[in-house]
C-alpha positions in Angstrom: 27.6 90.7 102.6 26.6 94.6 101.5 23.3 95.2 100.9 22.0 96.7 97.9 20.1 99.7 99.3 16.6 100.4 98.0 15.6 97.2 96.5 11.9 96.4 97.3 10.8 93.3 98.7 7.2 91.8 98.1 6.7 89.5 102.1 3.6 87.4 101.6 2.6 87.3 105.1 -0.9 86.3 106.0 0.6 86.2 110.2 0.2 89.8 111.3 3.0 89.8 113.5 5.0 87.9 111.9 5.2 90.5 109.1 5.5 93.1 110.6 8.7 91.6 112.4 9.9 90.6 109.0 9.2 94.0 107.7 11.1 95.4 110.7 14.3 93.5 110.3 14.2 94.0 106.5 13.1 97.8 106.7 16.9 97.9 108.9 18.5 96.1 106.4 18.1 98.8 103.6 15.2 97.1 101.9 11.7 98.9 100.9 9.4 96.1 102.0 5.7 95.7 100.8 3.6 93.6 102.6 0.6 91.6 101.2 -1.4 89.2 103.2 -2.2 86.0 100.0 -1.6 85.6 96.8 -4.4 87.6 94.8 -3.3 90.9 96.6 0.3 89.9 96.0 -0.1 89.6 92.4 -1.9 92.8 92.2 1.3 94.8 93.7 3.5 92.5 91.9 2.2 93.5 88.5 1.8 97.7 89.8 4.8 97.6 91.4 9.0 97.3 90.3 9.7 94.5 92.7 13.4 93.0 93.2 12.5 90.1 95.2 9.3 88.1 96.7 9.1 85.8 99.7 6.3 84.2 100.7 5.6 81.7 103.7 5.5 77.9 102.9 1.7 77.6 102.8 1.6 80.3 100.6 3.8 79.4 98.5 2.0 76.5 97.3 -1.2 78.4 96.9 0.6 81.2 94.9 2.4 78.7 93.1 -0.8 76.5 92.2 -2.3 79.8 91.1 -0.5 82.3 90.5 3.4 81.3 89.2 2.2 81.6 85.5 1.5 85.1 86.0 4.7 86.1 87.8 6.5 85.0 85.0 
């Protein structure tokens, strides 16, 4: 599947390492990654920034999602 060079990801990461292994692989792929450690900071560079696509780990989903999902949208 071709990648669509340039788009920037959002990774909510609060693991250290495991972002910046994420960030690694996506970085390779093509992607601009930005990486935010919960769900405040997230939503901070979410409204600053022209984002094409956020992941976020299953615990902070839920946070974000309790939170948060009302202002994404």
């Amino acid at each position: 599947m071709p990648v669509d060079k340039g788009k920037t990801i959002l990774l909510v990461e609060d693991d250290r390492q495991l972002g910046r292994a994420l960030t690694e692989v996506l970085a390779a792929a093509g992607f601009v990654v930005l990486v935010e450690k919960n769900g405040e900071a997230a939503l901070r560079t979410f409204e600053s920034t022209d984002v094409d696509l956020l992941i976020t780990d299953e615990e902070l989903a839920s946070l974000v999602a309790q939170k948060d999902t009302h202002a994404l949208r």
